[in-house]
N, C-alpha and C positions, 0 to 999 in steps of 0.2 A: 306646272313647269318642270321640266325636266335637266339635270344637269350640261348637259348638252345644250341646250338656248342659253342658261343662265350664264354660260363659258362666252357662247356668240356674244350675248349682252355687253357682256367687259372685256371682249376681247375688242369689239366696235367702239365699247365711251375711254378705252384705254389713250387714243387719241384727244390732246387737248381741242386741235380742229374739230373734232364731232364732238365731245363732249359742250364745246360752245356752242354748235348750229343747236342739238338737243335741247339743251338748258333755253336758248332764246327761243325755239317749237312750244317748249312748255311755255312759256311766259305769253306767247300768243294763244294760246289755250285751240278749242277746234277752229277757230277762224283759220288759221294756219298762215304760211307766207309761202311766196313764190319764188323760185330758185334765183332770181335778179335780187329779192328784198335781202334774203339771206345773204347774200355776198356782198351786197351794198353795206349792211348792217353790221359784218364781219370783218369785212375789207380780204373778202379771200376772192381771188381769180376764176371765174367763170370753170377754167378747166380742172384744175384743184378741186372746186367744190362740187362739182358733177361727179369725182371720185369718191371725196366724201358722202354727199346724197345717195350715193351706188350703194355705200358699204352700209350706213342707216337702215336705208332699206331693206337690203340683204339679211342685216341682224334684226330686224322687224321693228326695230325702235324708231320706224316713222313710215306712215304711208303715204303713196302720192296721187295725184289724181289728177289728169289732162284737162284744163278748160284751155280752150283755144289752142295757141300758140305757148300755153305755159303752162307751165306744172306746178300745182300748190303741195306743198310741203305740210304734215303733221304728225305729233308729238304722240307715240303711242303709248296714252298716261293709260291704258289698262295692263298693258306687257309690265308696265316698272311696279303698278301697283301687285302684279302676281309674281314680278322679282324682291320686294319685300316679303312677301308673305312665303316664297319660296326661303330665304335668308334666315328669317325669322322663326320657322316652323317649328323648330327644334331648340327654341328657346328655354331654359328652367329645365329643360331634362324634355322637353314634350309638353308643358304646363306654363305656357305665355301670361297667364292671367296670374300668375307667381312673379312677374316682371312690371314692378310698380312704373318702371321708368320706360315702358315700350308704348307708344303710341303709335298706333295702326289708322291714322284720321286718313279720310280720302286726302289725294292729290290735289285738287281741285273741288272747290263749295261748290 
């Protein structure tokens, strides 16, 4: 990862609105949800959340993909797992394994 995405990242979950759709992607794990569930689940407005869906996307922290008439929605737990290891690189000086208290467990068992 480079600084430049990791800026996109939080410049995207800088929003409470995306920081929630996000947070509720991850909790559906790859099943994902469709842009109706998400707003239903949210209580944000069809046009609102089409803008927030935009900028998810945009910042790569979700991908989408057409069935039918709808679009399912999901949580890019590999992007956040290489924005910790971006974050965390330079832990201890360069020496993570000096960082008793750093857990690196996957995102998802």
């Amino acid at each position: 990862m480079d600084k430049q995405l990791a800026t996109s990242v939080f410049e995207s979950l800088s929003s409470a609105v995306r920081l929630d759709i996000f947070r509720l992607l991850v909790k559906t794990g790859p099943q994902g949800l469709v842009a109706g569930e998400i707003g239903t689940a949210l209580e944000v407005p069809p046009t609102n959340l089409s803008f927030h869906l935009k900028a998810l996307t945009h910042a790569q922290l979700v991908s989408v993909v057409q069935e039918g008439r709808f679009q399912r929605y999901r949580a890019n737990l590999a992007l956040m797992q290489e924005l910790i290891v971006y974050l965390t690189a330079e832990c201890c000086s360069g020496h993570p394994e000096q960082c008793a208290e750093l857990s690196l467990a996957p995102i998802c068992q």
